[in-house]
N, C-alpha and C positions, 0 to 999 in steps of 0.2 A: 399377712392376715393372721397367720397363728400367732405371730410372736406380738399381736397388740391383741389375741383372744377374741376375735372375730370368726365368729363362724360360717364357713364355704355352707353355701346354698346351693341349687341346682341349676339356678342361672351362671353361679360362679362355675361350676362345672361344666356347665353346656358350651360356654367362652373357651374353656381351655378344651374339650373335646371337639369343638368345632376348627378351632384353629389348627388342632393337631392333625384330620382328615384333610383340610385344606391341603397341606404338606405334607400327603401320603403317609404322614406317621400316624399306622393304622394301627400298629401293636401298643404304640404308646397312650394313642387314644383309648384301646380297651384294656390297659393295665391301668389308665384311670378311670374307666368304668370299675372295674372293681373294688377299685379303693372308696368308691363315694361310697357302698353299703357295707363293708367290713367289719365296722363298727370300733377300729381299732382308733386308739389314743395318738394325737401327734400334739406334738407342744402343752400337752394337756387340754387338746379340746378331742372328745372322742368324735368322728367323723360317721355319722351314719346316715347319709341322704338317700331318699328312693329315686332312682332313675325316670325322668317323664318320656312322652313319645317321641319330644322331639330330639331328648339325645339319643333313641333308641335308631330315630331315620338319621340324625347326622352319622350316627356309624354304621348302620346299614349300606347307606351311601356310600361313607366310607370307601368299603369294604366290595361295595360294585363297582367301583372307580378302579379299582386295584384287582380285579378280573378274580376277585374272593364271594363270589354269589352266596355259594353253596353255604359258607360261614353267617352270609347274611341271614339267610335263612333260618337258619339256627339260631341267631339272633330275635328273629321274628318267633319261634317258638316261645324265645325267654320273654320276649314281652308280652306274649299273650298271657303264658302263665303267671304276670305279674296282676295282683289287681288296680281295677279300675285302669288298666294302660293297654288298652286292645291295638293292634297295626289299623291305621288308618289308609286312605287314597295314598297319602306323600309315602306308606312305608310301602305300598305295591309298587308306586311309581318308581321308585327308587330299583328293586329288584328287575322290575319287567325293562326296564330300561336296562340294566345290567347282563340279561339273560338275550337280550338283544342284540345288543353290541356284539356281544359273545359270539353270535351266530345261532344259538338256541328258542329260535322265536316258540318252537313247541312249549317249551318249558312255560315262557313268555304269555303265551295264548292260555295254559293254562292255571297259571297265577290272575289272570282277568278273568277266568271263569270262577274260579275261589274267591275273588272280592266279590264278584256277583252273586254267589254261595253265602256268603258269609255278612251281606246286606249294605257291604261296603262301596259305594257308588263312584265309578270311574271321572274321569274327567277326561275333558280335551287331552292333554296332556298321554293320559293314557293312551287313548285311541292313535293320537300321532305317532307313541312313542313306537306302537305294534307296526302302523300303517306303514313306517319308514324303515322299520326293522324286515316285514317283509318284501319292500319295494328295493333294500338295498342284498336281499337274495334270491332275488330276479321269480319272488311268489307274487307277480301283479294282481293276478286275478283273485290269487285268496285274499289281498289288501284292498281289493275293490269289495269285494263280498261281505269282509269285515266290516268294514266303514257302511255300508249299507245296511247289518245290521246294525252298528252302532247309531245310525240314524234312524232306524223306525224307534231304538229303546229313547229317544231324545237328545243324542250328545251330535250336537251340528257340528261341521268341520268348519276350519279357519284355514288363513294362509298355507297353513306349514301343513296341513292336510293335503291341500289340491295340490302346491308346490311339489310334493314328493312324488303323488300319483300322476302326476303331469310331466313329470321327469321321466318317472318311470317307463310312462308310455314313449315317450319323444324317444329314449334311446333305442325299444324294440322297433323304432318306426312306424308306430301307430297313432297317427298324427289325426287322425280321424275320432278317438278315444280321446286324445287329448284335450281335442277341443271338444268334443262334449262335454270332459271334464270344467275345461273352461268357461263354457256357457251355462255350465248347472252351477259353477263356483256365484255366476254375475246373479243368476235367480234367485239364488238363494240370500241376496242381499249381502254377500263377503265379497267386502271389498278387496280385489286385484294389487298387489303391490307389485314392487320392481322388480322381486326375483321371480315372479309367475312368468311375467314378461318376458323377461333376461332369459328366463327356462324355454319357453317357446320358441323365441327369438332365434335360440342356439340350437333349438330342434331342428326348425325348417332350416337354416342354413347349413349346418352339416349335411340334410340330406339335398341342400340343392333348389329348396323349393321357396325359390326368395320373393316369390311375390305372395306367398302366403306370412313370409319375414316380416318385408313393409309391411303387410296391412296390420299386425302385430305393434307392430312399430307405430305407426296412424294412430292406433286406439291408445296406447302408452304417452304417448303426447297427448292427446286429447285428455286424458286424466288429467296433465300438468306435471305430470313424472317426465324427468328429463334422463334421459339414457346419458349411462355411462361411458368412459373409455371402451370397458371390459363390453358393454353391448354395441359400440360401435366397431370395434376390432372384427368380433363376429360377423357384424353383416358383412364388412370389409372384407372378410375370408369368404364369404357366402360367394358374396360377387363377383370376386377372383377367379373361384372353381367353377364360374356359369359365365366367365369371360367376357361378362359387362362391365367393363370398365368408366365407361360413364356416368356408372351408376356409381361405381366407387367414388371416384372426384366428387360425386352430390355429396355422398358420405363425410368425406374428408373437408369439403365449406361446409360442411352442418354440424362440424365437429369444432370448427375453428369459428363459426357463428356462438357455438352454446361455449366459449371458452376452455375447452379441451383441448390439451395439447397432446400430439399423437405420440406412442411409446415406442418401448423394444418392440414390440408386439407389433405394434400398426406397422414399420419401417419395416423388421422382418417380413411380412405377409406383402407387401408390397415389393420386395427385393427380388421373393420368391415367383411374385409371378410374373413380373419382368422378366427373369430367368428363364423361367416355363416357357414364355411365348419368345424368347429368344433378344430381346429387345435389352441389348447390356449397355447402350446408353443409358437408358433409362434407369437400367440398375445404378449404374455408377451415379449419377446425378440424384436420385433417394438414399444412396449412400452417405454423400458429401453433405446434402441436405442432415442424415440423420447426425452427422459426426457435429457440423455447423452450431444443431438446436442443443448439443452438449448430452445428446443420448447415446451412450455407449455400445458399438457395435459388440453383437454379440457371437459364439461359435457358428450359431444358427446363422446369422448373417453371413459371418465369412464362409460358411458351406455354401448356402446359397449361391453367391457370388459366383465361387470357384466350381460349383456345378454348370452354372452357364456358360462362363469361359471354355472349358473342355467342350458340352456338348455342343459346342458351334463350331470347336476343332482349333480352341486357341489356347493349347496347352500351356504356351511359355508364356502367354499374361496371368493364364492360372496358376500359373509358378510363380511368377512375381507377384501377385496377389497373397500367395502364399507366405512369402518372402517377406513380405511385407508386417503382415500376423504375428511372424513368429518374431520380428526384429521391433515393430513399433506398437504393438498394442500388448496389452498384459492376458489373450486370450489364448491359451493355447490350443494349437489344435487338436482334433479329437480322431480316431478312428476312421467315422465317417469320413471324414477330409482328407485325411491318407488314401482311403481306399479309392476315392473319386481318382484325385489326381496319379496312383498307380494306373488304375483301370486304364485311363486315357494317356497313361506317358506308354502303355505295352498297346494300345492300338493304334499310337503314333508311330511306333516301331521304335518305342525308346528305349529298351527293354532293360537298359544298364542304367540309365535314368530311373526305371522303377525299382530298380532293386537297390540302389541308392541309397533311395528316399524307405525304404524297407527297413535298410540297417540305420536310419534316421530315427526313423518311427521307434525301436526297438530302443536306440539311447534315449531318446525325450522319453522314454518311461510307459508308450500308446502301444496297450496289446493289440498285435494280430487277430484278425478273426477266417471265419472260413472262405467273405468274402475277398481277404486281400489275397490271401494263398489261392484261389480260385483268377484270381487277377493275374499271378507273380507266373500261376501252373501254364496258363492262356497263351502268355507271352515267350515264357522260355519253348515253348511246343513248338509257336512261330518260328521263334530262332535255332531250334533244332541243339538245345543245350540242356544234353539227357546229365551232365555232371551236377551241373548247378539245381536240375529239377530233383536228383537225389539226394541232394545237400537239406533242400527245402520241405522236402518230405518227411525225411529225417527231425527238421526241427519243428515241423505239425504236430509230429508224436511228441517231440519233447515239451510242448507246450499244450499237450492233451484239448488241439484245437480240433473237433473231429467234423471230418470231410461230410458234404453231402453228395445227394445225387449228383449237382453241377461237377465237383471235384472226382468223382468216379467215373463220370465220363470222358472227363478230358484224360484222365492216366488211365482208362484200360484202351481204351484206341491207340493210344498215343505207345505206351508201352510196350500193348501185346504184338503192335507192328511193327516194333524196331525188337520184340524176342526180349525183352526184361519183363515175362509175368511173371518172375521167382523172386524179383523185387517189389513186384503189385502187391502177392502174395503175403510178403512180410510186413509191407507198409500197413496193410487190412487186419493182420494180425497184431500187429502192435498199436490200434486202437483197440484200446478196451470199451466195450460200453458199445459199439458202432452199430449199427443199426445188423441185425441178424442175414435179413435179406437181400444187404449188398453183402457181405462177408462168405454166406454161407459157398457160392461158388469156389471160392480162393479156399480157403480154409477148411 
């Protein structure tokens, strides 16, 4: 543009400062703010454009995006004092949503009293932005209060309004709130979409309460909204944990009716409560099923599995299961899985079997935690193998895994009755950090 003597405008400017916040270059963005009024010579065209609002909110924004409020702010001062270029709704919005994020809804709440001050008229937008900023630090009540004032000054709520306070309530378990929220959303003539739904849906069945689920369900169909995977998964888990399994298989033809096909997700929760009620045909046969549809078993799966194997007392399928993990699928196992199948090789009396798979666990790279050494403590106690239980001790401290209650019970019984508390003693001391209250005796 220079070198054919055309001169940059503030459109041309708002292009290259817009693009440059897209791409977090927020400094580059405002070292080209300042070149647009400098008034300095390039190529022989002197540059001197006045800044308008909207590059003032694209860097604003910016600069909220990049957890730089404060700067924005500042910003907002230069634009006021520019004339004819006041902060408009998009420059609050921009901050109060920034201030939000943050975790500073105060700050937040009163930048919406300063637009209200200063005759600047909020929007949707705004209301949400507070409504969701307090609903996600656990302030429901003050985001119900707001919203109710925002509704006597005129500003009705939409989706992303109820959505948020209908969430909010669902996870304190106020299911009761919610659906008032939900019934005052239909009054008010805002129309219900699929995450209102999906949000309830996932209320009632986390707590259990699945025939409040279906009839959630009923009204979501009767819109002609078709539920997703992700909301049929959920009832699928609802079900599970209230052991109606008949109701599951309606789930699972009604998911294969609307051409859904089931995930990790569905196949896991399904494995899992096979497992639960003890029923490892059935696991295996949703297994084969899930490997069959070309869904890739996940670690969740293979814990699953290998948790029911052991609690039904068939440690050496859950080894070959294991076996199997580690040899033909690219899954490797996790902590959790170690710990299962220890637990259950030391209350088979495998005790050199779990310690084994210990010094397995330690070359495939799977730290330790305080439940495997509460496993490894269980079983040497059993077998009366006070060497090895010092060796183990020893490398708790070295791997700064520290013991809980469960593990201080098993070594002060255990030790101060075979006469080694000067070894309790030191083990206690050589956690740093350990809890005061179990320490303070020994030490």
């Amino acid at each position: 543009m220079v070198e054919m003597d055309i001169q940059p405008t503030v459109v041309t400017f708002g292009i290259l400062i817009n693009h440059m916040c897209k791409f977090r270059r927020v400094d580059d963005a405002l070292e080209v703010l300042e070149k647009m009024s400098d008034g300095k010579e390039s190529g022989g065209i002197s540059v001197s454009v006045e800044p308008d609002a909207v590059i003032y909110n694209t860097l604003i924004d910016g600069l909220c995006k990049v957890g730089r409020q404060q700067e924005g702010l500042g910003l907002m001062e230069r634009m006021r004092s520019q004339r004819g270029c006041a902060p408009d709704t998009i420059t609050y919005n921009c901050l109060i949503d920034g201030f939000c994020k943050a975790g500073e809804i105060e700050k937040g709440k009163e930048l919406f009293d300063e637009m209200n001050k200063e005759g600047v008229a909020p929007n949707i937008v705004t209301v949400n932005t507070l409504v969701g900023g307090m609903c996600r630090t656990g302030r429901v009540s003050n985001a119900v209060d707001f919203f109710v004032e925002a509704q006597r000054r005129g500003t009705k709520g939409d989706a992303v309004t109820y959505t948020a306070l209908i969430n909010a309530f669902c996870k304190v378990n106020n299911f009761e709130k919610a659906m008032e929220l939900f019934n005052e959303m239909l009054k008010s003539g805002c129309s219900p979409d699929a995450i209102v739904y999906s949000t309830l849906i996932s209320g009632f069945s986390q707590a259990g309460r699945m025939a409040d689920a279906s009839f959630v369900l009923a009204e979501l169909k009767e819109l002609g909204i078709r539920p997703d995977t992700v909301c049929y998964n959920t009832l699928i888990g609802g079900f599970c944990r209230v052991n109606k399994f008949h109701r599951v298989s309606e789930m699972l033809k009604e998911m294969e009716e609307a051409g859904l096909k089931p995930d990790t997700i569905t196949y896991n929760t399904l494995i899992a409560y096979a497992s639960k009620i003890g029923d490892l045909k059935f696991a295996c046969k949703v297994m084969k099923k899930m490997i069959k549809a070309g869904v890739v078993p996940t670690v969740a799966t293979y814990g699953a599995l290998i948790n029911a194997y052991c609690l039904n007392g068939n440690v050496n399928e859950a080894m070959e299961i294991f076996k199997d993990m580690k040899a033909a699928s690219k899954v490797p196992p996790n902590t959790v899985i170690y710990n299962i199948l220890i637990d259950s090789l030391c209350k088979n009396n495998k005790v050199k079997s779990a310690v084994s798979l210990m010094e397995d666990m330690e070359i495939q790279g799977v730290t330790p935690n305080t439940t495997t050494y509460n496993a490894i403590f269980k079983g040497l106690r059993d077998e009366k193998d006070l060497e090895r239980v010092f060796e183990f001790m020893d490398r708790m401290i070295e791997h700064a895994c520290n013991p809980d209650y469960i593990t201080m019970e098993i070594l002060t019984e255990w030790l101060s009755a075979v006469g080694e508390i000067e070894r309790l003693k030191n083990f206690c001391c050589g956690m740093r950090g350990f809890w005061f209250h179990c320490t303070k005796g020994f030490c």
